[in-house]
N, C-alpha and C positions, 0 to 999 in steps of 0.2 A: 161549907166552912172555908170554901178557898175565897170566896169573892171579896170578903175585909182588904184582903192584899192589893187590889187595884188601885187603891183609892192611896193607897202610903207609897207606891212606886212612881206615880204620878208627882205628889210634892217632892219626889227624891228627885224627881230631873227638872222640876222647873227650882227647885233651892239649887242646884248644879250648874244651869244655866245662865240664872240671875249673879250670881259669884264669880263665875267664869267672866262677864262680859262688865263688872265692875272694877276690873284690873286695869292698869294702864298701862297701853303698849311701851316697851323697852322701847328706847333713844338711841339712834345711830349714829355719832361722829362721824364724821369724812375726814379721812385725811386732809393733811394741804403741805401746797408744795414749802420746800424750803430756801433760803436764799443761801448761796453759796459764800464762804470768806476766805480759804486757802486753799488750794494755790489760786493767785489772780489771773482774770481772764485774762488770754494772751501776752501772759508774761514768763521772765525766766526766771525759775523758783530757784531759790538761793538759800535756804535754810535746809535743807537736808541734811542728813548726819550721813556722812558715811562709809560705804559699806566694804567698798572694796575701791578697786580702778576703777571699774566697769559700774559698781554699782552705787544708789545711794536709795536714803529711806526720807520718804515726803512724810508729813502727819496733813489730812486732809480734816478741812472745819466747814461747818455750816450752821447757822442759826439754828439752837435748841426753841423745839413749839411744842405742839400738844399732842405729836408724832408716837406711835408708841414703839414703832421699826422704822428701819432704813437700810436701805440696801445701796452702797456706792458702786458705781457702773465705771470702770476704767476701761478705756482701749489704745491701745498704742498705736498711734497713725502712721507708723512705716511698715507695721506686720501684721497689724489689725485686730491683732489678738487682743480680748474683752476678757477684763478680771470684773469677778465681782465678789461684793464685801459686805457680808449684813454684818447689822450694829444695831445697838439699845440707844446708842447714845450719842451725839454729834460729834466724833472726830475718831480715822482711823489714818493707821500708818500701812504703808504699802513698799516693799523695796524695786525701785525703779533703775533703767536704765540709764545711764548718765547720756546730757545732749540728745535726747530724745524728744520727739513732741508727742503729747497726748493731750486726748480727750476726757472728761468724769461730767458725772452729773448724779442727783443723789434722787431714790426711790424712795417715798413716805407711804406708813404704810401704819392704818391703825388695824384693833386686835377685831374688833365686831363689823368687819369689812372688807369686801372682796375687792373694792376699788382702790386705787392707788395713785401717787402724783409725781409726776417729776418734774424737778430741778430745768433752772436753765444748764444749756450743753457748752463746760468754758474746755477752750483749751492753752496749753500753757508748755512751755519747754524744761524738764529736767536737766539743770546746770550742766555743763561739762568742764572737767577743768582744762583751765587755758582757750576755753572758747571766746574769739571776741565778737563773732560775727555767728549768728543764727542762720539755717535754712528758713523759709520761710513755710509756715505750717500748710501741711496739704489742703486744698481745696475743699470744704462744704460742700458738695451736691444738693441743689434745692430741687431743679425741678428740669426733668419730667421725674417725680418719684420711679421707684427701684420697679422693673416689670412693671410699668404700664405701656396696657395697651391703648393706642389710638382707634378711633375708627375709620372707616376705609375715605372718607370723604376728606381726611387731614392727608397735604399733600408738605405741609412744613412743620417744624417742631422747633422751639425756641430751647434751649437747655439754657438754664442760670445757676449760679455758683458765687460763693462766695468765701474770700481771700485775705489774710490776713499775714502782719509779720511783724515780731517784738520788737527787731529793729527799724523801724518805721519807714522802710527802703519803699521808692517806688515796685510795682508787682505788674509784669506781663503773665500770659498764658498761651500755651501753646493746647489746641484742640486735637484730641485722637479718637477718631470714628470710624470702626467697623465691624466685620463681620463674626472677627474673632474676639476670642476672651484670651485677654487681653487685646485691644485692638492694637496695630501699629502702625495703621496709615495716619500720618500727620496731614488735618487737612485745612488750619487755621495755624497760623506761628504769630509772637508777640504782639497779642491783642491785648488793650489796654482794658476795655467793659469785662464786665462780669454776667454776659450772657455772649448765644450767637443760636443765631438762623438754619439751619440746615434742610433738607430736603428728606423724605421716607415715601418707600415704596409700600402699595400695598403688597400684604403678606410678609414683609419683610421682620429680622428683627436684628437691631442694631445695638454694639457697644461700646458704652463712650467715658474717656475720662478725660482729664486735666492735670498739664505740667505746669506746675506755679513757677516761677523766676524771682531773685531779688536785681538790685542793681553790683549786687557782691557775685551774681554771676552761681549762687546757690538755687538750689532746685528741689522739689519735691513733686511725690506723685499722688493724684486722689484715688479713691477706691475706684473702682469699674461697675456702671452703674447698666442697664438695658432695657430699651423700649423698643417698639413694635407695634405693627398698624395689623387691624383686624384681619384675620387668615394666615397667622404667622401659627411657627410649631408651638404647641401646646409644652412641647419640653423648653422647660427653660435652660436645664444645664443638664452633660453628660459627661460625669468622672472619671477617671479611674486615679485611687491613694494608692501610691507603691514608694516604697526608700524614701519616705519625707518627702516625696516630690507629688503634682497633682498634676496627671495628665487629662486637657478639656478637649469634649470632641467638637466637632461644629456640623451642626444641624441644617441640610438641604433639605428644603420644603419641594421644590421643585423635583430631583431627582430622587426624593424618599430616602436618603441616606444617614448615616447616624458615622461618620469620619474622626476619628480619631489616632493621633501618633502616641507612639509609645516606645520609652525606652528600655534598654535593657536588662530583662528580669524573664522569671517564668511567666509565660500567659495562660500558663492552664488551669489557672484555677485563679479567676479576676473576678471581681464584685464591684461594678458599677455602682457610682452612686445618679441618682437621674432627681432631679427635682423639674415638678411637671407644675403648669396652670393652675386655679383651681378647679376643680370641677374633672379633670381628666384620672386617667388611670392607663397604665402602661403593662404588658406581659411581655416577658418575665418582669416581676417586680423589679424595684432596684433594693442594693444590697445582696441580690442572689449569684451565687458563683456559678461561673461559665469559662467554660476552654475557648480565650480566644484563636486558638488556631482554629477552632471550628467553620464552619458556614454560618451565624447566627442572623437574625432578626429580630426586633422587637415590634408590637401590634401596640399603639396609640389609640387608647376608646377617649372620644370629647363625653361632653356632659348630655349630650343628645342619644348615646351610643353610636354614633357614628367611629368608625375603625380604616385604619392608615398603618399600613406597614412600610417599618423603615428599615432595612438594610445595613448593618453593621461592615463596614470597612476597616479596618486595621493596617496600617502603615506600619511595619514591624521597623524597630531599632534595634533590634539583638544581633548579635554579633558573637556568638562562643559556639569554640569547638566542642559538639557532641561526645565524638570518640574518633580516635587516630589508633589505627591498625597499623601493622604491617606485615603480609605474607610472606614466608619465607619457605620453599615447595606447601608440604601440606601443612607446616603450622602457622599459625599467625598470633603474631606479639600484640598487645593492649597499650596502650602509654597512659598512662597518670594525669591526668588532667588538672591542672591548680587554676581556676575561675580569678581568682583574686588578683594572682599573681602573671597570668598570662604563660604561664610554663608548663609543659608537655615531657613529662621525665619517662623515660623508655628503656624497658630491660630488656636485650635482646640474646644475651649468653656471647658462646662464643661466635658471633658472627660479623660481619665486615660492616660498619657503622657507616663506613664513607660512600655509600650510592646505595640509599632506599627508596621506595616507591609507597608510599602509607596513602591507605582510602580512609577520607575524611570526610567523615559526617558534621556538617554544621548547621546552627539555628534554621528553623526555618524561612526561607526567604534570603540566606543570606550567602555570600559568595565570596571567592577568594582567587588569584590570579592561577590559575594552572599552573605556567611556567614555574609555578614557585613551589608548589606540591609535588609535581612528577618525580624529581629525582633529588634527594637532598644526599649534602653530607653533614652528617652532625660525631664525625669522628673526632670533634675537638672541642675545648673547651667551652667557647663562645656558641658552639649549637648551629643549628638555621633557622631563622625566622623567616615567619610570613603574615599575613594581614588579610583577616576577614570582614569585610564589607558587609555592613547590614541592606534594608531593602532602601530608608530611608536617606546612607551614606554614613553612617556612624562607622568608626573603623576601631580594630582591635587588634594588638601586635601580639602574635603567638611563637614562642620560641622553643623547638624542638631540642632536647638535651640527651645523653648517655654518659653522662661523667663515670669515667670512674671512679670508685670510692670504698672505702671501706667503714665496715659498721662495727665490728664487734673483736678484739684483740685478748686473746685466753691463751694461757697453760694448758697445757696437756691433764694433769692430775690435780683436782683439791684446791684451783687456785681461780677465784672467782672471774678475772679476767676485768674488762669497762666495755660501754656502750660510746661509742660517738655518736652525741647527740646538740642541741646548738646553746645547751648550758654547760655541760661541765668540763671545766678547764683544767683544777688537776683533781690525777682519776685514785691517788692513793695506792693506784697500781705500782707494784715492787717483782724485781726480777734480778736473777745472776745473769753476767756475764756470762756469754755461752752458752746461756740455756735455752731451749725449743719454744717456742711458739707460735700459736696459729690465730691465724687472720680473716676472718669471714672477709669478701670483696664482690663486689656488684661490678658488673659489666667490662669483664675482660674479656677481650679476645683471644689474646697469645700471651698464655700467662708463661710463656719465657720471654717477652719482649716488656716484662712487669718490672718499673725499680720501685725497690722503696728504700726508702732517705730516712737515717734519723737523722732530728738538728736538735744540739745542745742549746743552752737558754743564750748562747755568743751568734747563735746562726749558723754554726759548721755542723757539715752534714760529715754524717756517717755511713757506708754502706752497709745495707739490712738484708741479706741475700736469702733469697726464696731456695729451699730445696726438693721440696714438693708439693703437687698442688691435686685439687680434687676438682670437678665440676658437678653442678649438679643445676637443672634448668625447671621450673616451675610456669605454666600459664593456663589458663582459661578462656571462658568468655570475658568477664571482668577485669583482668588482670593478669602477669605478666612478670617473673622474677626469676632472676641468675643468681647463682650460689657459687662462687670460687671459696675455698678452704686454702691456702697459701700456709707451707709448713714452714717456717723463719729460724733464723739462729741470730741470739745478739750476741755481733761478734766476742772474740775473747778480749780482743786486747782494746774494749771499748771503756773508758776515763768510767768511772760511777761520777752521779750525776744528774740532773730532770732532761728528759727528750720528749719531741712530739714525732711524729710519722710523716711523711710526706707519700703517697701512692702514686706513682706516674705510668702510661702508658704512652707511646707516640708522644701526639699533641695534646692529652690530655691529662693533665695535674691537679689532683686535691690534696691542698696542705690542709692541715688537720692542728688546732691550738690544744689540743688536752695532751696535760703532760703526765711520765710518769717514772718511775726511780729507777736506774740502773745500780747496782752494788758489784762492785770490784774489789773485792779485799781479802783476807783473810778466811772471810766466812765461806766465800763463793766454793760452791760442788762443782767437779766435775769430771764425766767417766773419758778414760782415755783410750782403754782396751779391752775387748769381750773376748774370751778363751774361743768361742766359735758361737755362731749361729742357726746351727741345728740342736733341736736338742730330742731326750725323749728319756724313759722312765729308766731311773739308776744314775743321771746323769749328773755333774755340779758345774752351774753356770760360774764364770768366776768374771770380776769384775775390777778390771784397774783405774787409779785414778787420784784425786786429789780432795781430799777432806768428807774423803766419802762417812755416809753414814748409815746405820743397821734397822734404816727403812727404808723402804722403796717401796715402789707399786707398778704393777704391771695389769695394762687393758687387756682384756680376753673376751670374746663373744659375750662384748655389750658391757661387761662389768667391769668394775674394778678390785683388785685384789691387792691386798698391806701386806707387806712382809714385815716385823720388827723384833723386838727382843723378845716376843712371846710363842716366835719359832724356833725350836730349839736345831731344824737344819741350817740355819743362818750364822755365818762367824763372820769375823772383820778383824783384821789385823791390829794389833797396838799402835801403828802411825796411821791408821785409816786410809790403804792406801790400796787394799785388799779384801774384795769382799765375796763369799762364797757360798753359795746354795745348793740343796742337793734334792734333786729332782724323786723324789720320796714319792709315793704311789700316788698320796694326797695332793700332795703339787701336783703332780702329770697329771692327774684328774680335773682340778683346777684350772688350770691351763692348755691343758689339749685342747686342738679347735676340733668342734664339733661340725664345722659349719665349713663352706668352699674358704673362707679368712683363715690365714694360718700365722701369719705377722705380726710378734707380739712388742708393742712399745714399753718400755720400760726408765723409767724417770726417781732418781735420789731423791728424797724430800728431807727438808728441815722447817726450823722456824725460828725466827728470830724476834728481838725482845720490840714490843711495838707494832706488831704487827699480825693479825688473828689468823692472817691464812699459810698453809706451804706454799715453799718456794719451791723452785723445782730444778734438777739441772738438765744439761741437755739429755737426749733422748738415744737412748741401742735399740736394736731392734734386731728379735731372732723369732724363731719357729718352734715348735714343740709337736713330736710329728708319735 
């Protein structure tokens, strides 16, 4: 029963294959190239709209054909950089350099094909304005093409080029041929032809461009183009991209080396770009990160597997200080490093600024005068500088600092105080005449040899007298910091007003622009007499003075404590001039020091209309025993 089926599968593939082979094969268009219409070859395009100074906007045209894409190919001939533009349809707009010369040409491209055409290559100058006289467009390279190799029996090489310029001046060239990329031995000057002769060694590989000339005494450079006679390195180029800059190394066949400068940045963590022959292959790849401080190498396999180790050299350009120390018996201070800015800020407490000895670590390879690091003084404003020398001779001016200065300017109780910082100018800060306040300060030495200066918005300075001060010194491995606390009083009989601070030491002065309100009037608190300074339980502290009021606050081991009308041992005289507390179990409880601190600060507060925080007035200070 199964055999009937042979005989119908048979005519299913010959009816399959008669149908199939009666089809006719799809039609393939080619593209074709297009003829270009704007901008004109070797002309200066004048219809631009535009954009800005600097910039303007071309529309670019070319005969519509039976194209179905196009891709327009721009590159600018002074930075080489290649835009491109696909399009349906013949004309696009591009925002251009103004007085620039470039290059376009257009990519034809239909839908049923991998093949493509291009355009002829015009170039033409983007207007500038008020330009009356053009550069003359850089050089063509025709021939020898880009890497080509010769072979070993070519003992001469002809390079030809070709020159062009909108204002129709005559054109010399001046020839640069050598070993570098970029080459800069000049070794032909105002040649009138558009070729010349030169001489190639074997194994060599050589780079060569062209300086155009008009008779305007204008100039332009061509790209940088390299050839080579058989047994030259298989690497064509060795990179390194850092800060928008491209450092090229240069390649000894002879010596096996792979030579490259570099400037200054980190090298430890660098990615080569290497672009090789064809046929060859390189370890480590390129694009792979490597610590150039290391010892490195790379191994070069040809297309044979034949292998050549080349030797990475590094010419270091770096130039910064690592870390600047300074011992002082068994501790040692940090300084602050700023890369940027060349500056070395050093907190050393209280210690003699003017003759240090700081061990100084810099880049590696890199050096700096002795005489200039052994013994500095930086006890004054301007600091001491010195100069570190890289390997290559790059230099960098480093200037060692200790300013004095101050950061931070607060009340005692409830009153948020300001930061000096290099925005704010006025700080909203508000204070009575005569009242206490404290001053954080970086890098004093003899904080009784401290002025500090207010100056009203006339420039008259006021003295701001320090009555006590605190120390306290912080450092590590990392870093490095002084803490002066400076207890201040703004005097009584100071004008209300806007002030800034001035902070001085010796020779060293930091004025300070942020300003902030004195209040002299009326309103101003302030205590004139304390019944005594011991105190203890049964006791009533009593307090004279002027516009005093039936709050106040007193520090105790860490806290702070309100006194106000919801103590009923609290009274204040009908002229407010009298104020009295009575040392009740719960107070001396409150207030007894627990702790080796037994000096209790004590400050009036108010508040006035305008202003969210206490003010505060000056400060008594008693015991509670």
């Amino acid at each position: 029963m199964k055999y009937p089926l042979l005989p119908i599968l048979l005519v299913c593939l010959v009816y399959a294959c008669s149908k199939g082979g009666s089809e006719p094969e799809p039609t393939t268009n080619a593209p074709t190239a297009v003829n270009l219409e704007y901008p004109l070859k070797d002309s200066e395009c004048t219809t631009g709209v535009d954009q800005s100074m600097e910039k303007t906007s071309i529309e670019f045209r070319w005969k519509a054909d039976d194209n179905d894409s196009y891709e327009l190919i721009l590159e600018n001939l002074i930075t080489n950089q290649i835009q491109r533009q696909p399009s349906t349809n013949n004309r696009v707009s591009i925002v251009l350099d103004k007085n620039t010369p470039y290059q376009w040409y257009v990519v034809s491209k239909v839908s049923n094909s991998d093949k493509s055409e291009e355009s002829e290559h015009w170039k033409f100058y983007s207007a500038g304005d008020g330009v009356s006289n053009y550069a003359p467009f850089p050089a063509s390279l025709i021939s020898p093409e880009e890497d080509f190799q010769f072979g070993k029996d070519i003992e001469e090489v002809t390079l030809e080029w070709e020159g062009s310029d909108i204002d129709d001046e005559n054109l010399t060239y001046d020839i640069y041929i050598g070993t570098e990329n970029p080459p800069s031995e000049l070794v032909v000057s105002d040649l009138i032809t558009n070729n010349y002769t030169t001489t190639i060694e074997v194994g060599k590989t050589l780079f060569w461009r062209i300086t155009t000339k008009d008779e305007s005494g204008n100039t332009s450079n061509s790209k940088v183009r390299m050839f080579s006679s058989d047994g030259g390195t298989g690497v064509l180029s060795f990179e390194i991209q850092q800060n928008d800059s491209i450092y090229t190394a240069t390649i000894d066949e002879n010596l096996k080396t792979i030579k490259i400068r570099l400037g200054n940045f980190d090298y430890e963590k660098l990615a080569p770009i290497i672009n090789l022959k064809q046929g060859y292959s390189i370890n480590p790849e390129s694009g792979t990160e490597m610590n150039f401080h290391d010892s490195l190498f790379y191994v070069l396999t040809d297309s044979k597997g034949n292998e050549t180790t080349y030797t990475l050299q590094v010419e270091s350009g770096q130039h910064e200080v690592k870390s600047f120390k300074v011992h002082q018996g068994e501790e040692t201070y940090v300084g602050q490093i700023d890369s940027k800015t060349g500056e070395i800020y050093l907190e050393m407490g209280n210690f003699d600024y003017t003759d240090i000895t700081p061990e100084i670590k810099l880049s590696p390879k890199a050096s700096t005068e002795v005489n200039q690091v052994t013994s500095m003084d930086i006890g004054q404003n301007n600091g001491a500088t010195f100069t570190v020398t890289s390997e290559i001779g790059t230099t960098k001016e480093f200037v060692v600092k200790a300013p004095v200065r101050a950061s931070r300017v607060t009340s005692y109780f409830l009153n948020p105080g300001f930061e000096f910082t290099d925005s704010a100018i006025e700080t909203g800060y508000r204070v009575f005449a005569g009242s206490t306040q404290y001053i954080s300060a970086q890098n004093i030495q003899d904080p009784s040899q401290v002025i500090l200066e207010l100056v009203n918005t006339n420039g008259e300075k006021f003295n701001f007298p320090v009555t006590e001060h605190f120390y306290h010194h912080y450092h590590s491995f990392e870093t490095s910091q002084s803490q002066n606390s400076l207890t201040t009083v703004i005097p009584d009989d100071l004008p209300s007003g806007s002030y800034s601070i001035t902070i001085s030491e010796g020779t060293r002065t930091t004025p300070y622009p942020h300003r902030f309100e004195v209040i002299n009037d009326n309103r101003v608190i302030r205590i004139t007499e304390i019944n005594k300074i011991d105190f203890t339980r049964g006791d009533t502290l009593i307090l004279k003075g002027v516009n005093l009021r039936k709050e106040f606050a007193v520090k105790s081991n860490g806290s702070t404590y309100l006194f106000n009308d919801y103590v009923n041992e609290l009274t204040i005289n009908s002229d407010s001039t009298e104020l009295r507390l009575i040392f009740t179990t719960n107070t001396y409880n409150r207030l007894k020091s627990w702790t080796e601190s037994n000096r209790k600060p004590l400050a009036i507060q108010t508040s006035i209309e305008g202003y969210d925080h206490k003010l505060n007035s000056n400060i008594a200070y008693f015991n509670v025993n």
